[in-house]
C-alpha positions in Angstrom: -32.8 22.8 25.8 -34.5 22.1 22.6 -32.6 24.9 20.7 -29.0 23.6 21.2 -29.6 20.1 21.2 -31.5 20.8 17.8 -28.0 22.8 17.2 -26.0 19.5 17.9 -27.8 17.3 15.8 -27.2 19.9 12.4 -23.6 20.3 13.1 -23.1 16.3 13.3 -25.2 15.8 10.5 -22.8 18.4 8.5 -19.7 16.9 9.8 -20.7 13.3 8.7 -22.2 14.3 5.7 -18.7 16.0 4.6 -16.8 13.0 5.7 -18.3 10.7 3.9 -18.1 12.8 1.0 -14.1 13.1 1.8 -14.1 9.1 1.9 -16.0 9.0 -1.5 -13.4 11.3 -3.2 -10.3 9.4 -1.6 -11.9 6.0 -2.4 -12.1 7.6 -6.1 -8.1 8.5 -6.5 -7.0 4.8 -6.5 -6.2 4.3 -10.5 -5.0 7.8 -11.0 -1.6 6.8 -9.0 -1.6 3.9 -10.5 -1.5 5.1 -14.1 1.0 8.0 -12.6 3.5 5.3 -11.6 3.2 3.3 -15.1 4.2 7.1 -16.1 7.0 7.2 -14.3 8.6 4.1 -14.8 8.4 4.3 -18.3 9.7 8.0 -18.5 12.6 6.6 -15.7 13.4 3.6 -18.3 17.5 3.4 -18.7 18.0 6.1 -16.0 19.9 6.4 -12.8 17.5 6.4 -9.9 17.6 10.1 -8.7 17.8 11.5 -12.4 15.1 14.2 -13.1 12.6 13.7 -15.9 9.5 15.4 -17.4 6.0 14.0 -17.4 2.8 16.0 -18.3 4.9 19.1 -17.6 6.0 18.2 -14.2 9.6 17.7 -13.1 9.8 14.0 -11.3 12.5 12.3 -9.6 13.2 8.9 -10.5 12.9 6.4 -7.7 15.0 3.2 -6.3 14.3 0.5 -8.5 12.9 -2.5 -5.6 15.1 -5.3 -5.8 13.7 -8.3 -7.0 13.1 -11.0 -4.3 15.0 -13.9 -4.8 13.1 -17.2 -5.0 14.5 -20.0 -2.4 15.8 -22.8 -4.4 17.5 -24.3 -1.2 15.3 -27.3 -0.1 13.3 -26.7 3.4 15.1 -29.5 6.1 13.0 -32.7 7.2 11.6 -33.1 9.9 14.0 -34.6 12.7 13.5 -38.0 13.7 14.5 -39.8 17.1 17.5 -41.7 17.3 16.4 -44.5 19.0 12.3 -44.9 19.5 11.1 -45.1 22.9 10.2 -48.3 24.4 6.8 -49.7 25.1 5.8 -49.5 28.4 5.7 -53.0 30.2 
């Protein structure tokens, strides 16, 4: 009994050690893509979305440009009020 539950403890302490390594190296690729798209959408400046340009020697598509989301100039409705207020009770 001592040998495979001696077993199961190594293997989970490898699997958790090599996750949180994973975590650490994902948690690590956050400005990279960041500074990729500035790439992009300066390379893709003037172009059709689809075109095909070069950056650092790869071949990129250019995407969509988002549409700009219109700010609501129309005023928000008051609150209703009654018609006729409801009369004290007696």
């Amino acid at each position: 009994m001592k040998k495979p539950l001696t077993t199961l403890f190594a293997l989970t302490f490898v699997l958790l050690f090599g996750l949180v390594n994973v975590a650490s190296a994902m948690k690590h690729e956050g400005p990279a893509a960041k500074a990729d798209a500035k790439a992009i959408a300066k390379a893709c400046k003037g172009k059709k979305a689809g075109d095909v340009v070069t950056i650092d020697g790869k071949e990129v598509t250019c995407p969509e440009k988002k549409a700009m989301k219109k700010k609501s100039t129309e005023k928000k409705a008051a609150p209703a009020t009654p018609a006729t207020p409801a009369q004290p009770a007696k």
